[in-house]
Structure formats: C-alpha cells, structure tokens
C-alpha positions as CSV (number, residue, x, y, z in Angstrom):
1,X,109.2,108.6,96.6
2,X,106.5,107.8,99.4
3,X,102.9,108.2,98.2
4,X,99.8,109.9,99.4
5,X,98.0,106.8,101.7
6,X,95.2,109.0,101.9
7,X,94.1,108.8,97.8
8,X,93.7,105.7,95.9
9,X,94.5,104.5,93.0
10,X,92.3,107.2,91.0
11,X,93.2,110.4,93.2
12,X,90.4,109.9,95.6
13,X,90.1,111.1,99.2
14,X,89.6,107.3,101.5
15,X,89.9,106.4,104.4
16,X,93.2,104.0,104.7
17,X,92.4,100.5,105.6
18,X,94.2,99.5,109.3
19,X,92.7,96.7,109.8
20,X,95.8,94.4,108.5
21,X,98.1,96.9,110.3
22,X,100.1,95.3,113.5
23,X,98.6,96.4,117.1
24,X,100.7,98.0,118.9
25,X,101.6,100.5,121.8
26,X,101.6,104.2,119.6
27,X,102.7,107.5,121.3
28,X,103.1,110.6,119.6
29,X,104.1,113.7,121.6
30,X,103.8,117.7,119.7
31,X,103.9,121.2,120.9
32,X,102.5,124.0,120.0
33,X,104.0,127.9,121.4
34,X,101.7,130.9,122.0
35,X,103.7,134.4,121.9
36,X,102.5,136.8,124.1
37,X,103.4,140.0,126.4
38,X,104.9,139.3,129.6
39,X,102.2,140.7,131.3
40,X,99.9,138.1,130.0
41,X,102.7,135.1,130.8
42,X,102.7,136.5,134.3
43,X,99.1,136.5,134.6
44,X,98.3,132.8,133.5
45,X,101.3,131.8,135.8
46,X,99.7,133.5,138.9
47,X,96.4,131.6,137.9
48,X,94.9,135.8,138.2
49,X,93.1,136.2,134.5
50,X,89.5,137.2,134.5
51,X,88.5,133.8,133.5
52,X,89.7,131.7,136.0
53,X,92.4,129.6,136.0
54,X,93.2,129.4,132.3
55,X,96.2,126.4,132.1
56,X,93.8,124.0,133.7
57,X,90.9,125.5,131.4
58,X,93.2,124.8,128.4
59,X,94.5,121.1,129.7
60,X,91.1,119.9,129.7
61,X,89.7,121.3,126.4
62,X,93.4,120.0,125.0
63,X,92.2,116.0,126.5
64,X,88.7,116.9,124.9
65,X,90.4,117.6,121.6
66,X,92.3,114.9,121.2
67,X,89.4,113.0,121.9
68,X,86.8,114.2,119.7
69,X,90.2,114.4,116.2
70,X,88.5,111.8,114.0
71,X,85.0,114.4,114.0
72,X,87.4,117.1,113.3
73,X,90.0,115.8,111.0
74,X,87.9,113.7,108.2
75,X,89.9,111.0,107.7
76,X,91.0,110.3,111.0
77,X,90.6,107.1,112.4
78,X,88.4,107.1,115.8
79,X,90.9,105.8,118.6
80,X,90.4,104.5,122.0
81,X,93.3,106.6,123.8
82,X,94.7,105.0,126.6
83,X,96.8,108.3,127.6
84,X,96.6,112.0,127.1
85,X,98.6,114.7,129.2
86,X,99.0,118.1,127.9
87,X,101.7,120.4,130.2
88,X,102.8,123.8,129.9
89,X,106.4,126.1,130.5
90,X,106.0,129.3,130.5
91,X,108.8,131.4,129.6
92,X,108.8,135.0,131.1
93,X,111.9,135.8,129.0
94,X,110.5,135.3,125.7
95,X,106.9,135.8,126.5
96,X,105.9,132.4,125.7
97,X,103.7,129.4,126.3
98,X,105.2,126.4,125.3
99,X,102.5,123.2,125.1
100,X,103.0,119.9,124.7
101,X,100.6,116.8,124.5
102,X,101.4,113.1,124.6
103,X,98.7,110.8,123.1
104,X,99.2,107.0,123.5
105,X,97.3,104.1,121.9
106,X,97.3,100.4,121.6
107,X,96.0,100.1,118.0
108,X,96.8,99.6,114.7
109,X,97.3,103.5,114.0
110,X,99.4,106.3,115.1
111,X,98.3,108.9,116.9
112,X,99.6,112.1,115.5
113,X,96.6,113.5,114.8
114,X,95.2,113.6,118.2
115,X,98.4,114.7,119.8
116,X,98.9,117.8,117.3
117,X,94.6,118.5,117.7
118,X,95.5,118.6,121.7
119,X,98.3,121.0,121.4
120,X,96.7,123.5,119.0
121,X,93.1,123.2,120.9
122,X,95.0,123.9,124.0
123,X,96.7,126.8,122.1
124,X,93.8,128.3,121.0
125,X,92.1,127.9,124.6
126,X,94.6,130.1,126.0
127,X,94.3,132.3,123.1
128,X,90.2,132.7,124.0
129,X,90.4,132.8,127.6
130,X,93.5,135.8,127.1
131,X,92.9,137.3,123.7
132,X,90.8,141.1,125.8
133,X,94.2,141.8,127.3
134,X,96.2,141.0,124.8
135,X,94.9,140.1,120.9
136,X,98.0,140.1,119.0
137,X,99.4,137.0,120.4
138,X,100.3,134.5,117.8
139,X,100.0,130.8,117.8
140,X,103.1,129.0,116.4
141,X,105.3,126.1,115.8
142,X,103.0,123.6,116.2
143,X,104.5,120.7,115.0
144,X,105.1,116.6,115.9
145,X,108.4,116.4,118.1
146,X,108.0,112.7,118.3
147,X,106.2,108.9,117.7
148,X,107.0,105.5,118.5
149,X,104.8,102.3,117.6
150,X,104.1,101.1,114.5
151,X,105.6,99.9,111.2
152,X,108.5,103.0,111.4
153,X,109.6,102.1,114.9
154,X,110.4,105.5,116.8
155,X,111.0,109.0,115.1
156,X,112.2,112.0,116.9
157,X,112.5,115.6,115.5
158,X,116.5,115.6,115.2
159,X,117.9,118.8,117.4
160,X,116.0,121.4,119.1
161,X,112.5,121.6,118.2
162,X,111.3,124.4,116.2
C-alpha cells in the first residue's frame, strides 16, 4: 500500500522534499463540466451575457489560477509553468460546459495541482459571470484525465472520462 507523502513519520502535515527528485518535462491535463440550461449554453456561445464575453473571462482567471495553486493549496509546491491553456466545448445537447486545462513544467514536481485549480477556477468563473440567469447550475466531474513526467512515466484515465 502507497503512503501519504504529505505526513511524516509522526502524522504531520510537510511539505515533501523535491529537491533529489529528477527534472523533467511534467504535463498534466483535467476537466472540470458545468451543467446548465441551454439557454445559458447558447448565450456564452454567442459571446451575448451581460458580462461580456464570459469563455475568454474564465480562460484568463483559469491561467491566473493555475498560477497563484501553491497560495491556495498549502502544500503545493510554487512552479514556474512553462504552459497553461484552458479550452472549452460546449454541448447544446446536454446543456454543458466541458473545460479542460493543460499545465506543463520542467521541474522536479508534477503539476496536477495547477491543472485541476485551472479547471475548477475557470468553472467557477463561468458559474459567477452566469449564476443571475441561471443559479442552479452545478459544477462537476472535475477530475485529472492525464500526466506524464516524472518518476511514474505517463498515466491516463483508462476509457471515457467521467
């Protein structure tokens, strides 16, 4: 059984020690879904809310998030990205926004963190910027889809993701 890397040997919250850790090229890529009415779907695809154009709104503060995860998450390393790119699919059908961030690194730590911070800050943007027309959307299935770098090589969620 794997342990906890983030307790040491007496049960303690630390900060894991990278510094021996191999440096090299880490992507991670999540996703996080926003169910909605299709009204509110069509509206962010015609760029037409009240608040302006609210993908673009929610790409940037998704960057800024991913940014600013080791003041947010407390035992987050802070990492120089290299890459960040949040993009959207909007499914009229379903009455969904789909997001999904990459985060990319060279370092000697994943970055998970930032790519799942990106996707639900970006979420919740949208949420903000379209919660007076409709409040009882519902952020969901945020989740990792994939990494590769590191000690573990690459990992990808197996089938469709959630």
């Amino acid at each position: 059984m794997s342990e906890l890397t983030h307790l040491n040997q007496h049960g303690e919250a630390h900060m894991v020690d990278v510094a021996d850790k191999a440096t090299t090229t880490r992507i991670a890529v999540a996703q996080s879904r926003l169910r909605s009415r299709t009204d509110v779907i069509e509206l962010l695809e015609a760029a037409a809310a009240k608040k302006g154009d609210v993908l673009a709104t929610a790409r940037i503060a998704g960057i800024m998030a991913a940014k600013k995860c080791s003041e947010l998450i407390p035992l987050c390393h802070p990492l120089a990205l290299t890459k960040v790119t949040i993009d959207f699919e909007l499914d009229h059908e379903k009455g969904e926004v789909r997001i999904q961030s990459l985060c990319k690194v060279t370092g000697s730590t994943g970055v998970e963190m930032e790519a799942l911070t990106a996707a639900s800050v970006a979420a919740l943007t949208v949420y903000d910027m379209c919660k007076a027309v409709d409040p009882a959307m519902v952020i969901t299935d945020t989740c990792l889809l994939e990494k590769e770098g590191g000690k573990r090589g690459h990992w990808t969620r197996g089938g469709t993701p959630l």
